[in-house]
NUTI-158291 format. One record per residue (C-alpha): residue number from 1; residue in three letters; x, y, z. Coordinates in Angstrom, 3 decimals, always signed. Layout:
<pts>
(pt NUM "Ala" (X Y Z)) ...
</pts>
This chain:
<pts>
(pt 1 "Unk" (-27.841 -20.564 -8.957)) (pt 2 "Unk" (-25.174 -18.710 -6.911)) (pt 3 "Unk" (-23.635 -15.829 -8.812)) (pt 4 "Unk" (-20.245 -16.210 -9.980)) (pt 5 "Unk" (-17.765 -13.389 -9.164)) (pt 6 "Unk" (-14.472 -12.713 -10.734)) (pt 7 "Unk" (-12.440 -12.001 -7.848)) (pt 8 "Unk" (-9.478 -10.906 -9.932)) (pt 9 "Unk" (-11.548 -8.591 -11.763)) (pt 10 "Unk" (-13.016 -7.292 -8.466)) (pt 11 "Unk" (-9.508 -6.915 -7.161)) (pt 12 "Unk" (-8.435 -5.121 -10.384)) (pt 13 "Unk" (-11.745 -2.912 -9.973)) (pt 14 "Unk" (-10.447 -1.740 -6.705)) (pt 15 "Unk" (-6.411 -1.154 -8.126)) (pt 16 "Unk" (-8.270 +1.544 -10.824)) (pt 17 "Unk" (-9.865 +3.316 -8.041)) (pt 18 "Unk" (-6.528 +3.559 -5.932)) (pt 19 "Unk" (-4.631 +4.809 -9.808)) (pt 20 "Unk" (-7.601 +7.251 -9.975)) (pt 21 "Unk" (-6.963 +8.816 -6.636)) (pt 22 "Unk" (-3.130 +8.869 -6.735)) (pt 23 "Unk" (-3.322 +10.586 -9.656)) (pt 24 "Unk" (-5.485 +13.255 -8.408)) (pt 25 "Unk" (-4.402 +13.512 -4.671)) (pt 26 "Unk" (-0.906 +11.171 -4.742)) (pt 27 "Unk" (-0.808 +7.958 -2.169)) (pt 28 "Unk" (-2.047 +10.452 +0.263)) (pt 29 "Unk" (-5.226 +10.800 -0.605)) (pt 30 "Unk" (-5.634 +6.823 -0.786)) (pt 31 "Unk" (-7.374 +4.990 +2.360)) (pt 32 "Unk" (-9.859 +2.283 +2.503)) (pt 33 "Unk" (-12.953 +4.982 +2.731)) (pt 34 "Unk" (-11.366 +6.414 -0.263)) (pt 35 "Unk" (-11.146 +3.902 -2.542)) (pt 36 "Unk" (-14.183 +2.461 -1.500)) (pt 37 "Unk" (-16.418 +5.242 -2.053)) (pt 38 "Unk" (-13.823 +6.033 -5.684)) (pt 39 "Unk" (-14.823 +2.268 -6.535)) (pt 40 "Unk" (-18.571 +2.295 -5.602)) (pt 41 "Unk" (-18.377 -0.371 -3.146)) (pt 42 "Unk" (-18.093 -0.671 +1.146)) (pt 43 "Unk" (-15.177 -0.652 +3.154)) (pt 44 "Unk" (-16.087 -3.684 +4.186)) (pt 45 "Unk" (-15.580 -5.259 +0.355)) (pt 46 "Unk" (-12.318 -3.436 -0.335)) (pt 47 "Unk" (-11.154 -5.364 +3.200)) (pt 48 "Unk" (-12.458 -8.731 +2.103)) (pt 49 "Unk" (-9.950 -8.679 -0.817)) (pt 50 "Unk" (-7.054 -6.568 +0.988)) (pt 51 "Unk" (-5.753 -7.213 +4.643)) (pt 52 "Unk" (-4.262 -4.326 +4.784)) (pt 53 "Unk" (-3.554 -0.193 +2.487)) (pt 54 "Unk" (-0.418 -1.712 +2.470)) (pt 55 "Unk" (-1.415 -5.198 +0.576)) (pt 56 "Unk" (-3.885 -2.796 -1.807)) (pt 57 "Unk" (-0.996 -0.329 -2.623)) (pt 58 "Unk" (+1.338 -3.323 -3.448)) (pt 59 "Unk" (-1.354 -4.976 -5.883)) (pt 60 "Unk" (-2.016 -1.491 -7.430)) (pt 61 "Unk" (+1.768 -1.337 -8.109)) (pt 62 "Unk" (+1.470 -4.360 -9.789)) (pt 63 "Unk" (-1.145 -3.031 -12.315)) (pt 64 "Unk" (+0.600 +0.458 -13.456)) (pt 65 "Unk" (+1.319 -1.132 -16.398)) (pt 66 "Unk" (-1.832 -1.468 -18.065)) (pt 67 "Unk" (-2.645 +2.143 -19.820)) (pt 68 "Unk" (+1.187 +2.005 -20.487)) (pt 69 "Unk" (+1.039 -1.409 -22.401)) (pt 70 "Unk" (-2.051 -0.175 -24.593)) (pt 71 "Unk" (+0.219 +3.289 -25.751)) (pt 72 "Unk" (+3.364 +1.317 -26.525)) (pt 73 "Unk" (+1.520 -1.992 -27.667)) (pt 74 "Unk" (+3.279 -1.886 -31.341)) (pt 75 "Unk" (+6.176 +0.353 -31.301)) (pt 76 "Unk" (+7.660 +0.557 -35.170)) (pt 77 "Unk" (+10.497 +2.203 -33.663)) (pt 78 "Unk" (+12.325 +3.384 -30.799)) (pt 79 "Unk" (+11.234 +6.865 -31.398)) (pt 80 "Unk" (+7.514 +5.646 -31.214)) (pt 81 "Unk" (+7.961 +4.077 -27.799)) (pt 82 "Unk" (+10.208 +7.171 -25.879)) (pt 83 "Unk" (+7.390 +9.413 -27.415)) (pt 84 "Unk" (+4.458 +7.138 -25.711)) (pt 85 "Unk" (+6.055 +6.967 -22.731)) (pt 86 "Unk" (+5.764 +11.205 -22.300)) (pt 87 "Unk" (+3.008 +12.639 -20.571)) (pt 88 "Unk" (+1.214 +14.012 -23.370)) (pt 89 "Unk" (-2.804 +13.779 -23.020)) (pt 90 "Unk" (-4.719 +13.054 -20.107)) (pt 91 "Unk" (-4.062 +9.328 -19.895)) (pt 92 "Unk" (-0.404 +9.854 -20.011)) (pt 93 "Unk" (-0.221 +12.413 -17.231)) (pt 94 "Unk" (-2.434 +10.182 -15.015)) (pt 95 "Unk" (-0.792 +7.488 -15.475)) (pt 96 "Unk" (+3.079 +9.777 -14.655)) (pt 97 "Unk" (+1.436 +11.132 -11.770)) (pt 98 "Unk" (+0.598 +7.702 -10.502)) (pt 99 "Unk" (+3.838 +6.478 -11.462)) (pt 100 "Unk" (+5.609 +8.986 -9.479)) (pt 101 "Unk" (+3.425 +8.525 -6.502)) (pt 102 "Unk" (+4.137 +4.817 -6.697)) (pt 103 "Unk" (+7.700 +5.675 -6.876)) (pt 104 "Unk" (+8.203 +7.529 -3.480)) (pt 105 "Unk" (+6.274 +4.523 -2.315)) (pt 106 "Unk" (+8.619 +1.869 -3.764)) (pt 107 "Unk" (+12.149 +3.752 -1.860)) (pt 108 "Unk" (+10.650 +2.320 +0.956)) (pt 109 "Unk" (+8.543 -0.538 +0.026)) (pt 110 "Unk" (+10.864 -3.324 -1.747)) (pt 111 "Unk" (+7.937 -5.144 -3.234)) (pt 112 "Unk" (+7.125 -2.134 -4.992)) (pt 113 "Unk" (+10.476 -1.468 -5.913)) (pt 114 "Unk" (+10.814 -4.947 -7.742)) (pt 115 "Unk" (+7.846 -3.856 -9.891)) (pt 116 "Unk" (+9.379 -0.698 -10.951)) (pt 117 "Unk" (+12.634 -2.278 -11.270)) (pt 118 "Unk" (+10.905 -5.337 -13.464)) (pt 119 "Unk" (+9.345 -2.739 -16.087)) (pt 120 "Unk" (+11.835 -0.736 -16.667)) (pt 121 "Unk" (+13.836 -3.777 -17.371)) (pt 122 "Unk" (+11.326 -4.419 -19.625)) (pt 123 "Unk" (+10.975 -1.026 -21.326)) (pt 124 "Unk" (+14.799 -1.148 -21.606)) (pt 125 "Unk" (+15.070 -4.112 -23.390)) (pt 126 "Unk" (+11.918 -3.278 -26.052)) (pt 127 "Unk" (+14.013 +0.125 -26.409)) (pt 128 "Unk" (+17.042 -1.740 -26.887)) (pt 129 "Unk" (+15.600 -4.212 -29.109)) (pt 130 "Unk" (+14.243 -1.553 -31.641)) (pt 131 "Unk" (+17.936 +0.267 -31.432)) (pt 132 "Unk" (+19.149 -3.055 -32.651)) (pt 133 "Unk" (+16.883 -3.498 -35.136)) (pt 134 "Unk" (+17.462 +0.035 -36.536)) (pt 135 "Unk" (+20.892 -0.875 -36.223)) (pt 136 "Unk" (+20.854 -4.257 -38.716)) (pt 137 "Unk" (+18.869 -2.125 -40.982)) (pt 138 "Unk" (+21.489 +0.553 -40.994)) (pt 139 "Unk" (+19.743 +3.405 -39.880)) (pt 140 "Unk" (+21.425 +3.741 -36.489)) (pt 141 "Unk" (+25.320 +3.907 -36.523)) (pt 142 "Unk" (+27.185 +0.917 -35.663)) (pt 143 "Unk" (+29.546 +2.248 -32.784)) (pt 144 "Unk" (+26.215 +2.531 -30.994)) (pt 145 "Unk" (+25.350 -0.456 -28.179)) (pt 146 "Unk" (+21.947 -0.513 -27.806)) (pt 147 "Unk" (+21.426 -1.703 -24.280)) (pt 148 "Unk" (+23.283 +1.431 -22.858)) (pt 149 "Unk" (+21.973 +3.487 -25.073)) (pt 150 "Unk" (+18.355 +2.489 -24.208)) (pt 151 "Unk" (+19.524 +3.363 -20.601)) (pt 152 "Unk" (+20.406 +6.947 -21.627)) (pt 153 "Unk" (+17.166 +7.512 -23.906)) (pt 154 "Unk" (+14.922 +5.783 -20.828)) (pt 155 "Unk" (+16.715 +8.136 -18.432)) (pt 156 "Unk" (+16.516 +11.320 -21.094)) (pt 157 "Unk" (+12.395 +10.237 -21.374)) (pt 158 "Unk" (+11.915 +10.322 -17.454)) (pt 159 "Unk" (+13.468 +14.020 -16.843)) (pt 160 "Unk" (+11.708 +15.405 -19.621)) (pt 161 "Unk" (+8.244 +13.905 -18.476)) (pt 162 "Unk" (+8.747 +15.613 -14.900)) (pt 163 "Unk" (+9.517 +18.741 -16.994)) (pt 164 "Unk" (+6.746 +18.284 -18.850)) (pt 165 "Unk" (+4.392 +17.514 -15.988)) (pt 166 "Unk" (+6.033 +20.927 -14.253)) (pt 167 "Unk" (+5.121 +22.688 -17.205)) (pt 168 "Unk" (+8.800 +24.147 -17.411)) (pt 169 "Unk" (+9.066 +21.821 -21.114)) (pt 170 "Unk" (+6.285 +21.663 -23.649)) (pt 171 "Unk" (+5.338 +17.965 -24.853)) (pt 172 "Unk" (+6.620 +19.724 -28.042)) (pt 173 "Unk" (+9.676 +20.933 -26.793)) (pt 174 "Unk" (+10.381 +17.431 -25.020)) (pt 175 "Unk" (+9.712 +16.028 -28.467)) (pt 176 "Unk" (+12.085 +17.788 -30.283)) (pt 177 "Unk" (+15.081 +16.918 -28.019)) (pt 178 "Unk" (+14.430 +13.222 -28.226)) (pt 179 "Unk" (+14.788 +14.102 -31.856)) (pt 180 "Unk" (+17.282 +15.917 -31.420)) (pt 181 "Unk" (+19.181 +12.829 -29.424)) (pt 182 "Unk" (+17.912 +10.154 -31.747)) (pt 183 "Unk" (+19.595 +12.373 -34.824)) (pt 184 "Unk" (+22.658 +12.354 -33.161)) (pt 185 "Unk" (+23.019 +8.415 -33.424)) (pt 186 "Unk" (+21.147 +8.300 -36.741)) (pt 187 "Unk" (+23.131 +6.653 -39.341)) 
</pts>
């Protein structure tokens, strides 16, 4: 009996390998060779499931995601979710680095940029929805409207990870001003 493959796992297989090597060398770094030899597999199998670099980068966008959705899988609240999303172990500073290499990529690649612009609609609206909720249960003041102030926390989160990856903020530091922020709207 024939084996059965799972080509999506295969294809996923090959997206990890391209995440691993962004994160360690940027986009760069990332060629057929490469990500063959990072996934354990020929050049020839990386081509039979992408045409192109191009068609793997784009289906590696479309997987950054994953080690995000596993930190922030059950946010209680919004504090929870803008701390997750800081690069503060190993996973989370892979997955930053790979998310900034992916976003040079995506100025210039508009399939790439609907990805990024599809998650952080996303992550907006899970921030927003927890702001809300703290809101009905009083502990966020009521002048406060939670979509644009998900905006501002999403865009406070994103500077202080790059400061954090430059080393010029301590995950502790970064930390304490999204405390700092969130006490400022506390009820």
């Amino acid at each position: 009996m024939p084996k059965r493959v799972d080509h999506e796992d295969r294809r996923r297989q090959i997206a990890a390998a391209v995440r691993r090597i962004a994160a360690d060398r940027g986009l760069e770094g990332v060629s057929l060779n490469e990500v063959a030899t990072e996934a354990g597999i020929s050049k020839g199998f990386v081509q039979h499931y992408f045409a192109s670099r191009d068609d793997m980068l784009r289906f590696a966008a479309t997987t950054l995601r994953g080690g995000l959705e596993e930190r922030i899988a059950t946010p209680l609240r919004a504090r929870d979710l803008l701390i997750a999303l800081l690069p503060l172990d190993d996973a989370g500073r892979d997955d930053a680095l790979v998310a900034n290499a992916f976003l040079v990529r995506a100025l210039k690649d508009p399939e790439i940029a609907g990805h990024f612009r599809t998650g952080h609609g996303l992550l907006r609206d899970a921030v927003a929805a927890l702001l809300s909720s703290a809101q009905a249960d009083g502990d966020l003041v009521q002048s406060v409207d939670p979509a644009s102030e998900a905006a501002l926390l999403l865009a406070l989160v994103a500077g202080l990870g790059d400061a954090v990856l430059l080393g010029y903020q301590s995950g502790d530091e970064a930390i304490a001003l999204i405390d700092l922020h969130l006490s400022r709207i506390a009820a």
